[in-house]
N, CA, C and O of each residue as an XYZ file, in Angstrom:
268
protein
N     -29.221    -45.687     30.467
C     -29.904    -45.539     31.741
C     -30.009    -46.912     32.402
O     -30.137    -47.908     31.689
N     -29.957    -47.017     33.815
C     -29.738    -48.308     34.451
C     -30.869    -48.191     35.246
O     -31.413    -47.098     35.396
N     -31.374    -49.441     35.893
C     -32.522    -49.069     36.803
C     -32.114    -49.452     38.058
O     -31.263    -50.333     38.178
N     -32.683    -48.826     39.155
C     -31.917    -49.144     40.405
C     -33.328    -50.150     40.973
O     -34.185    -50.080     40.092
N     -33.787    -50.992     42.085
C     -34.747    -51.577     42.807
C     -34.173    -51.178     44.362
O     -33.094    -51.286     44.944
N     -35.467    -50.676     44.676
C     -35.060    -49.991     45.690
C     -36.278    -50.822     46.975
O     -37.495    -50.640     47.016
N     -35.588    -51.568     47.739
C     -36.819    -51.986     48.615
C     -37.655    -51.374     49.424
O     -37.642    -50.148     49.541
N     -38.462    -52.132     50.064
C     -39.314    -51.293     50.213
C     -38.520    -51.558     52.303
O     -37.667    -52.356     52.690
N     -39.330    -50.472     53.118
C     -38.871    -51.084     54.452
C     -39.832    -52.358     54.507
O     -40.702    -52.715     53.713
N     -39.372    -52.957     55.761
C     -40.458    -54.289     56.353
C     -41.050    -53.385     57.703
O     -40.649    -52.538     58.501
N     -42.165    -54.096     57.410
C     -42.337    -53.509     58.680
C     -43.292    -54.386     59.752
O     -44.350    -54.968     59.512
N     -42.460    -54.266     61.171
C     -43.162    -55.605     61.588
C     -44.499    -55.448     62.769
O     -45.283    -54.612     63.216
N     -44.122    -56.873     62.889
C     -45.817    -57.255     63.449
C     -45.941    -56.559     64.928
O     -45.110    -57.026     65.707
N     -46.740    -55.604     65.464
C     -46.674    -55.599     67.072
C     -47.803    -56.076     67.519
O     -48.952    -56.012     67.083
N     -47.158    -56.751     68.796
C     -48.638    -56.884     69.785
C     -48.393    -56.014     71.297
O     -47.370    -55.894     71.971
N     -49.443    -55.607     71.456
C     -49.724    -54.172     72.312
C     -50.954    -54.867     73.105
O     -51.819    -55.529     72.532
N     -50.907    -54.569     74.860
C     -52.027    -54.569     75.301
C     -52.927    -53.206     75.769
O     -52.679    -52.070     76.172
N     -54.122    -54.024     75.465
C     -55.362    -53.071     75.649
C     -55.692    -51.844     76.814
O     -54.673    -51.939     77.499
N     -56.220    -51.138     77.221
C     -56.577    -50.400     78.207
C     -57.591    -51.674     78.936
O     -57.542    -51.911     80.143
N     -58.341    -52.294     78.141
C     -59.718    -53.112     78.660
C     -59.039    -54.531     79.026
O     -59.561    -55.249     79.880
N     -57.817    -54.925     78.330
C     -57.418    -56.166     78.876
C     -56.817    -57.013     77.688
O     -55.976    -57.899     77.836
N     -57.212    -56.728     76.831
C     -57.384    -57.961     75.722
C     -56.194    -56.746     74.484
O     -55.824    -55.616     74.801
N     -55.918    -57.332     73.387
C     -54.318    -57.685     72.786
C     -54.251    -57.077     71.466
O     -54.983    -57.863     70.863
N     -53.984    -56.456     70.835
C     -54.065    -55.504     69.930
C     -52.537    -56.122     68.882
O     -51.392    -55.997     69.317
N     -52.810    -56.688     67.665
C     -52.009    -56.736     66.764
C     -52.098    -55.904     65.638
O     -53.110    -55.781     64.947
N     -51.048    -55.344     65.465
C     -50.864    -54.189     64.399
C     -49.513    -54.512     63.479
O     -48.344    -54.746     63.785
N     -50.356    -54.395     61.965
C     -49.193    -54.113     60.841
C     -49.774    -53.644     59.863
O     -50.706    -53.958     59.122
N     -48.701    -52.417     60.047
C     -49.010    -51.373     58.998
C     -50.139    -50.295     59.038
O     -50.006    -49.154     59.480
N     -51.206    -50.809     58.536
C     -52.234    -49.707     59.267
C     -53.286    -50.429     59.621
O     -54.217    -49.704     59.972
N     -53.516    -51.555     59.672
C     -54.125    -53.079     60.184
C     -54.499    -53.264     61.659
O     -53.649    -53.502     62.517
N     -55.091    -53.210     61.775
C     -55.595    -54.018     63.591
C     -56.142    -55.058     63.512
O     -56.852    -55.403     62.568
N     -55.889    -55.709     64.496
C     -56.821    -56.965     64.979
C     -56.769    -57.184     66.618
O     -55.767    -57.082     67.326
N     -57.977    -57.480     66.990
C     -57.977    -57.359     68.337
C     -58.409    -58.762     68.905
O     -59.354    -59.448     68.517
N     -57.364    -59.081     70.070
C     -57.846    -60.772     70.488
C     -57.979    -60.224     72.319
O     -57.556    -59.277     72.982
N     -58.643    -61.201     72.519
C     -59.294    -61.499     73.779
C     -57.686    -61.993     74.952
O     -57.493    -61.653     76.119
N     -56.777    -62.892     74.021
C     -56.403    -63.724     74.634
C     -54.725    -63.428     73.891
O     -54.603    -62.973     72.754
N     -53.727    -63.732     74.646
C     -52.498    -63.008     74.415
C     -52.033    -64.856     73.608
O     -50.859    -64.912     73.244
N     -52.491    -65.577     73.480
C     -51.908    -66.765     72.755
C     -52.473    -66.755     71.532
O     -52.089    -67.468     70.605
N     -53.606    -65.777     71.463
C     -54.285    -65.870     70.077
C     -53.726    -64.588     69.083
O     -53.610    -64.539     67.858
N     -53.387    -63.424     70.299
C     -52.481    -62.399     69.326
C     -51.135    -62.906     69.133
O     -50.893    -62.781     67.932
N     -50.380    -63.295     69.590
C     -49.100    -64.123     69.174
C     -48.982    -64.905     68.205
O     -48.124    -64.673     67.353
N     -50.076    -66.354     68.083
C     -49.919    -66.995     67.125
C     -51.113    -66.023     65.920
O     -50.950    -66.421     64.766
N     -51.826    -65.283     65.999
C     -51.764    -64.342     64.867
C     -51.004    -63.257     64.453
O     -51.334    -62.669     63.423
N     -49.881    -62.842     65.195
C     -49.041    -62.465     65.025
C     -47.914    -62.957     64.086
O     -47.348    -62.468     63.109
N     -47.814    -64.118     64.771
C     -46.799    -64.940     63.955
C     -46.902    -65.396     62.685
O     -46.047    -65.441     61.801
N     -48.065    -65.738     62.684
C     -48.618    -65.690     60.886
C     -48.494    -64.828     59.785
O     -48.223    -64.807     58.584
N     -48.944    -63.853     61.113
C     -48.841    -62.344     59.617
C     -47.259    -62.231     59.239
O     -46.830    -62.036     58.101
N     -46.442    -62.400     60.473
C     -44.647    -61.797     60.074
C     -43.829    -62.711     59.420
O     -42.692    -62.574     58.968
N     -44.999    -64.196     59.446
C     -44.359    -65.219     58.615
C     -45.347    -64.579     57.294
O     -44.902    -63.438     57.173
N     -46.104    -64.696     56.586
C     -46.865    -64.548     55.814
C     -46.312    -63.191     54.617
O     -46.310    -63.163     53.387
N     -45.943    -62.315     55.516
C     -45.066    -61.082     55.044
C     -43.303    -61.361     55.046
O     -42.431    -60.767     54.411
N     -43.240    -62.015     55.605
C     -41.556    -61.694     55.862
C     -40.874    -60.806     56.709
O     -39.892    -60.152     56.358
N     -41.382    -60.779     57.808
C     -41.122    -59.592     59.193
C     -41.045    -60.264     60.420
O     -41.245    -61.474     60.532
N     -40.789    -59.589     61.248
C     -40.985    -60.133     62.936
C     -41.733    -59.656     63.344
O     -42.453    -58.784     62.857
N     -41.746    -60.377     64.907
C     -42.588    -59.780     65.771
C     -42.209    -59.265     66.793
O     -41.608    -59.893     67.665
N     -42.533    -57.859     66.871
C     -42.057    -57.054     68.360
C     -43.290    -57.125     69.210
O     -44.410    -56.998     68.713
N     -43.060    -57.359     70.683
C     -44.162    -57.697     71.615
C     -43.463    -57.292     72.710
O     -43.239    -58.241     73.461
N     -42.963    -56.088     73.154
C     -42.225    -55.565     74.213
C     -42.885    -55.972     75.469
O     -42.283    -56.560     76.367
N     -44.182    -55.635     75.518
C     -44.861    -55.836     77.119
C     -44.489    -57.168     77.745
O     -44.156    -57.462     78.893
N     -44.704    -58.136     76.248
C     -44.915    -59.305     76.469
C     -43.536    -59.826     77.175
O     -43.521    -60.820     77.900
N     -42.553    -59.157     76.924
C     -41.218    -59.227     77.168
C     -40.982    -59.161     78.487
O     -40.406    -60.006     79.171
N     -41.579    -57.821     78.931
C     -41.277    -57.214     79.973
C     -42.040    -58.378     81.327
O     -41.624    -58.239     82.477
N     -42.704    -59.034     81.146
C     -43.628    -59.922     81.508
C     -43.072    -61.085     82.214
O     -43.384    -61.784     83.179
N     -42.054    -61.008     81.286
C     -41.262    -62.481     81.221
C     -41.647    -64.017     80.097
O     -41.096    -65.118     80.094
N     -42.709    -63.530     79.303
C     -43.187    -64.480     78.674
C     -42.211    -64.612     78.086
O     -41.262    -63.837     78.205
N     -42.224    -66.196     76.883
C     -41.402    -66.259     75.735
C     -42.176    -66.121     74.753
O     -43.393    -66.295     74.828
N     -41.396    -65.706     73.447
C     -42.438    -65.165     72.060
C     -42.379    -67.039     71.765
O     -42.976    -67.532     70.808
C-alpha cells in the first residue's frame, strides 16, 4: 500500500467593502473589519503572506487603486 498526500486547496484573502463604508477582510470563515481600506490591505497582506495565499480585492481594482 502506498500513501498518496493530497493538498489541501489555498484559499485566499478577500477584501470586500461595507454597506456602512468601512472594509471587510475575509479568510476562510474569519472576518475582520477595518475602518480604513490601507488597514484592510496591509491586514490582508499579512494573513496571505502568513498562510501562503493571495489577495483578491476586486472593488479595489475596479477603483483603480494598486494592491
Amino acid at each position: 500500500m502506498t500513501a498518496a498526500i493530497i493538498p489541501f486547496p489555498k484559499h485566499p484573502v478577500r477584501v470586500l467593502p461595507t454597506p456602512q463604508g468601512g472594509w471587510l477582510v475575509l479568510w476562510r470563515t474569519c472576518g475582520w473589519l477595518h475602518a480604513s481600506l490601507d488597514a484592510a490591505l496591509a491586514d490582508a497582506h499579512a494573513t496571505a503572506q502568513a498562510h501562503g495565499t493571495r489577495v483578491i480585492a476586486p472593488q479595489v481594482l475596479a477603483q483603480g487603486s494598486a494592491l
